[in-house]
Structures are given as structure tokens and as C-alpha cells.
C-alpha positions in Angstrom: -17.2 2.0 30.0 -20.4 0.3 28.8 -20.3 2.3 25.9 -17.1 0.6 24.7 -18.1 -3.2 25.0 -18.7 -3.0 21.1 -14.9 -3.5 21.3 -13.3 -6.4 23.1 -10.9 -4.1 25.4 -11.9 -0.6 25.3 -9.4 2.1 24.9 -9.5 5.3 27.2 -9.5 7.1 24.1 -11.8 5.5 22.3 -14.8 5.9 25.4 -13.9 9.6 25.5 -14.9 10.3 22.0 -17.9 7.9 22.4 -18.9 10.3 25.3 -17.6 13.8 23.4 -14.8 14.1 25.8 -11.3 14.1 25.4 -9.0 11.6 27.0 -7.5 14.4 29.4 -11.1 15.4 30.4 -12.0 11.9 30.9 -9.4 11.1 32.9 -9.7 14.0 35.6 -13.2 13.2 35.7 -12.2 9.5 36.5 -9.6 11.0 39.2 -11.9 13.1 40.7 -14.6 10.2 41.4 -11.6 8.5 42.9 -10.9 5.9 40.4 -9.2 5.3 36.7 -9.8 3.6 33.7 -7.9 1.1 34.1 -9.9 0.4 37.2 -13.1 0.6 35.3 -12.4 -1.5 32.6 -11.5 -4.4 34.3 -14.4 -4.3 36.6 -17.0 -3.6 33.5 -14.6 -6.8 32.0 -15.1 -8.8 35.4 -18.8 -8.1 35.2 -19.0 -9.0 31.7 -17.3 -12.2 31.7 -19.3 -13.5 35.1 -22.9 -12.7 33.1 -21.3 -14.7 29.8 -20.1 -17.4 32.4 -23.5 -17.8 33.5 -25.6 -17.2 30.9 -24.4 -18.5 27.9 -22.7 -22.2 27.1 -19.9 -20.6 25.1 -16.9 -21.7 25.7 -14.2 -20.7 27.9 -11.9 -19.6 25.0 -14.5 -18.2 23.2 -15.5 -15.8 25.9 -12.0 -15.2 26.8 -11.8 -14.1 22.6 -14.8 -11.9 23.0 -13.7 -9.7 26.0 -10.3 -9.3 24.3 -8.1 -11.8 25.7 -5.0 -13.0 23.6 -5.7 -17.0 25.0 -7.5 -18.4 27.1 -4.4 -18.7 29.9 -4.7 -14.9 30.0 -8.2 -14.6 30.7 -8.0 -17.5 33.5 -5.9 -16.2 35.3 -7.3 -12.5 35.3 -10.6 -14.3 36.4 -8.6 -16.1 39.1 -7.5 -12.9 40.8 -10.5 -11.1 40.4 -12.7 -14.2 42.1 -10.6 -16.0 43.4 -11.7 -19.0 41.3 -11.0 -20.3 37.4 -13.8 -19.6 35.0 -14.6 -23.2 34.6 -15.6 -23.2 38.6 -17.2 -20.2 39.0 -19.4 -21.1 36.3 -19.8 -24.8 37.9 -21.2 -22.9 41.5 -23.6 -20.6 39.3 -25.3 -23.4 37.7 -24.9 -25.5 41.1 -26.7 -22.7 43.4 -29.2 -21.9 40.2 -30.2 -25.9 40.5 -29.7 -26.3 44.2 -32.4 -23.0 44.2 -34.8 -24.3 41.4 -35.4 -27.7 43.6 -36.6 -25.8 46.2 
């Protein structure tokens, strides 16, 4: 799935010619390590956007852009089910705990 962050959302077909497979192929191998693509991208997305959200002073919309996200809204509320919080709060408690840890 890494191979396919050069594209904001990563097609199943376009990893399994990155990796000389083809999508069939890729897909049983997915199935038989007990998960899908559509499982992997969004967890390689999740991961993605939390290291933007905490590394970078982009915006919100701006990351939401860059990991293929139609508006903002869209991307808020994907980050809201995978976290449980908005993007504008996770990143808030990243920078709180990285200050809370650098005074210490």
C-alpha cells in the first residue's frame, strides 16, 4: 500500500502493477493474510494523515486534499470514526502531550 502514496487514494490495480502482480493475485494474497484492500488503504490513509497531523502545520483541507479527499467534511469525518476524534483535536492532544513531555 506504501507503494501507492504517490497517488492520493491508491487503486487495487494500480499497487498490483507497482508490485508486478495482477489485481486477482493481489487480492487472494490479501485474503489469505486475512484482510483486503480496502482494509489496507484506509489504515495506510489513517496512518498517513495522523503523521501529517502531527508533523506538519498544513492545514486541515489541505491534508484532507493530499490523501484524496473530495472536502474537507469527508475527510473529518473518516478521521472521526477511525479515532474517535476530529482532526483539529487529535492534532491539538499531539502537540499538548509533545509540550506537556518537553517540560519535563
Amino acid at each position: 500500500m506504501e507503494l501507492g502514496l504517490d497517488e492520493a487514494r491508491p487503486s487495487i490495480d494500480a499497487v498490483a502493477r507497482r508490485l508486478g502482480l495482477s489485481r486477482r493475485t493481489l487480492q487472494r494474497r490479501l485474503e489469505q493474510a486475512g484482510t483486503g484492500f480496502a482494509d489496507l488503504r484506509r489504515d495506510v490513509t489513517r496512518r498517513r494523515a495522523e503523521a501529517l497531523l502531527s508533523t506538519s502545520t498544513q492545514s486541515i483541507g489541505r491534508i484532507a486534499i493530499d490523501l484524496g479527499y473530495s472536502d474537507p467534511a469527508h475527510f473529518t469525518r473518516a478521521f472521526l470514526e477511525w479515532t474517535g476524534a476530529t482532526p483539529s483535536q487529535w492534532r491539538r492532544s499531539v502537540h499538548a502531550e509533545a509540550d506537556a513531555r518537553s517540560r519535563r
